[in-house]
C-alpha positions in Angstrom: 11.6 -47.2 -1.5 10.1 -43.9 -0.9 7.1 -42.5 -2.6 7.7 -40.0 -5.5 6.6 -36.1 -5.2 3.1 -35.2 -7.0 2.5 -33.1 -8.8 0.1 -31.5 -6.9 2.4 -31.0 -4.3 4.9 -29.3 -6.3 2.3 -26.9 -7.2 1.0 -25.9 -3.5 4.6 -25.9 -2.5 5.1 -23.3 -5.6 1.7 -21.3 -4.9 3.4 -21.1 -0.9 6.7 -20.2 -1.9 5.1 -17.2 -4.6 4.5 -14.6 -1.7 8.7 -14.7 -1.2 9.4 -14.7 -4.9 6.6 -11.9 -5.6 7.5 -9.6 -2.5 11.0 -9.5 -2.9 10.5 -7.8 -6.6 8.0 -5.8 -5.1 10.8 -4.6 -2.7 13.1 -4.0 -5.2 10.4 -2.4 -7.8 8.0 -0.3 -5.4 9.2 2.4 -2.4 5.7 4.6 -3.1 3.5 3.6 -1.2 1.9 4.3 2.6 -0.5 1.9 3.5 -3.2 2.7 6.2 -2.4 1.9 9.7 -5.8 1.0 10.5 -5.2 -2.1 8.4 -2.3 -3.3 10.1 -4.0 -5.5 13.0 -7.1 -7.4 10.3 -4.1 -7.8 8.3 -2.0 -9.6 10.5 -5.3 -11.6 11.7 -6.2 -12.7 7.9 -2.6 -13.1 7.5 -2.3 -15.5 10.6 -5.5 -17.7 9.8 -4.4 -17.7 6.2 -0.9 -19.4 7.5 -2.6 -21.7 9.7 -4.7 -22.8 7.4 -1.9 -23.3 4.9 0.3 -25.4 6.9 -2.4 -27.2 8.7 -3.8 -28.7 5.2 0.4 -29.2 4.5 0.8 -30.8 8.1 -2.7 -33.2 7.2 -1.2 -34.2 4.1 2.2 -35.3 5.2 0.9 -37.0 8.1 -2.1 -39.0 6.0 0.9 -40.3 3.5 -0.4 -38.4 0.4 2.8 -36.1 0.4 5.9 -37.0 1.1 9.2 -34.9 1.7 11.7 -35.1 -1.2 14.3 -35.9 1.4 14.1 -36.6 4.9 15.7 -33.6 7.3 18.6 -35.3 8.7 20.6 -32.5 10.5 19.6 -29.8 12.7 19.8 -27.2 10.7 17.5 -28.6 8.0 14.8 -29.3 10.9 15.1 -25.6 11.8 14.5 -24.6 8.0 11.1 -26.7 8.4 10.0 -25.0 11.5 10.4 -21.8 10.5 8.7 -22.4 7.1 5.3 -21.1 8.6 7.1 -18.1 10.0 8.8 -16.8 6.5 5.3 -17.4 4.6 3.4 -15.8 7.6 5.5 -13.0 6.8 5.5 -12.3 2.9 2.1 -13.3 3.4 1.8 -10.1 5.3 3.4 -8.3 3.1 0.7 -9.4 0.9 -2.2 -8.1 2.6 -0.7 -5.1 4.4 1.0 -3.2 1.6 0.7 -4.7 -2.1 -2.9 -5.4 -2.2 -3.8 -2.4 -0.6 -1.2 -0.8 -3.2 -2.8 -2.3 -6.1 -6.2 -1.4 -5.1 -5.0 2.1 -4.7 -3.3 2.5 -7.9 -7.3 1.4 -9.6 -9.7 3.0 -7.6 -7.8 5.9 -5.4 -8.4 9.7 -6.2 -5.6 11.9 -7.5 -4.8 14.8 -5.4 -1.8 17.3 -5.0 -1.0 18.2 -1.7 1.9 20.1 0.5 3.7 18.3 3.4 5.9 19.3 6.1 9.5 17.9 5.7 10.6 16.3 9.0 14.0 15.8 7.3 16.2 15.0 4.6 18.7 12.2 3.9 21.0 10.9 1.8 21.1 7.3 1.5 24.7 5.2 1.2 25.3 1.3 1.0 24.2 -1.5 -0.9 20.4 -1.7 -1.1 20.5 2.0 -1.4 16.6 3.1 -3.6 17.9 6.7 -4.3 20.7 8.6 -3.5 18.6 11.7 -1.9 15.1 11.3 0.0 12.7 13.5 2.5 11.1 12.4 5.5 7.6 13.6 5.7 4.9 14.2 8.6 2.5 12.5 7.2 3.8 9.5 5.3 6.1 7.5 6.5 5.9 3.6 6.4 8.0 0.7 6.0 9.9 0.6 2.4 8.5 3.9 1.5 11.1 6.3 0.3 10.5 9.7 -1.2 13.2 10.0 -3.5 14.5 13.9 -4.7 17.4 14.7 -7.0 20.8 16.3 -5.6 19.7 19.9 -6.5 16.8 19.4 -4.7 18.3 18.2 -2.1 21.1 21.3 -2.2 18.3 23.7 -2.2 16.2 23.2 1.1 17.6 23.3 4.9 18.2 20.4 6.5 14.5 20.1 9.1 11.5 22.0 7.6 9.7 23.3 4.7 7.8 22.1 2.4 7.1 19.3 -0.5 4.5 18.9 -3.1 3.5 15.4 -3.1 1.0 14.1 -6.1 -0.6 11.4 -4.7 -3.5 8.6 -5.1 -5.1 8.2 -2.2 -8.0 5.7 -0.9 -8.7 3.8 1.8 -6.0 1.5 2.0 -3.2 3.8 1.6 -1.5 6.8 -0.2 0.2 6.1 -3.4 3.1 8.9 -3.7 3.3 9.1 -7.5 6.2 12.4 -7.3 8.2 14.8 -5.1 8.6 18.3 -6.0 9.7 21.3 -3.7 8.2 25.0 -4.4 10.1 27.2 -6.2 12.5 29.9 -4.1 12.1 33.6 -6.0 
């Protein structure tokens, strides 16, 4: 007879599973913000010694008998679901540090500015996880899952490569928050 879950397991397996269940809404919620590249490398240091020492306290605890697995991985597939357990929460776990609590500190304590940029490009954006239908590349902001949404006559009304946008922005140390997109009015 095997030995039931605890409770306490249930709950760190739910605090480990949060950072895929938190940055998936943040994916489907957010597309503002341009997070520091000087940040990327301490991030994906904390965010590595934060997985090790995640998984070794899980590892120490399945091996000393205190947790147990709900069922035993029988097939192959279910073994490779286990080993790359580490390498999903390693990555929402960057997430984490690298973009949505920089975002969040941002949001409380950056500065508000208005600025112009140079528009490397514009695009129109087609399939299914589509965030708007009409967006501008910039040279200065550019990041993963950052999109700089513009309406249609917007987007009618400038060339395809150059000119300029009007970004209002909050900006501090760990990123730039890109609250709107305007373009400058043609006389």
């Amino acid at each position: 007879m095997t030995k039931p879950v605890s409770r306490h397991q249930k709950f760190a397996v739910l605090l480990a599973a949060l950072p895929a269940i938190t940055g998936t809404l943040y994916f489907i919620v957010y597309h503002d913000f341009a997070p520091n590249p000087e940040l990327y490398w301490p991030s994906v240091i904390v965010t590595a010694v934060l997985t090790g020492v995640v998984f070794a306290i899980f590892y120490s605890k399945f091996k000393s008998g205190s947790w147990v697995l709900a069922k035993r991985p029988e097939s192959r597939k279910e073994k490779w679901v286990l080993w790359l357990l580490p390498l999903v929460f390693y990555l929402y776990a960057l997430l984490h540090v690298y973009i949505v609590i920089p975002r969040i500190y941002t949001s409380l304590f950056g500065t508000e500015m208005v600025i112009s940029e140079a528009i490397k490009a514009r695009e129109t954006e087609y399939g299914r996880y589509r965030t708007c239908d009409y967006q501008i590349k910039t040279e200065n902001h550019q990041a993963f899952g950052l999109h700089l949404c513009i309406s249609r006559e917007q987007y009618n009304s400038m060339p395809d490569r150059g000119g300029i946008a009007i970004l209002r922005i909050i900006k501090s140390p760990a990123g730039t928050l890109i609250e709107s997109v305007s373009l400058p009015r043609r006389y």
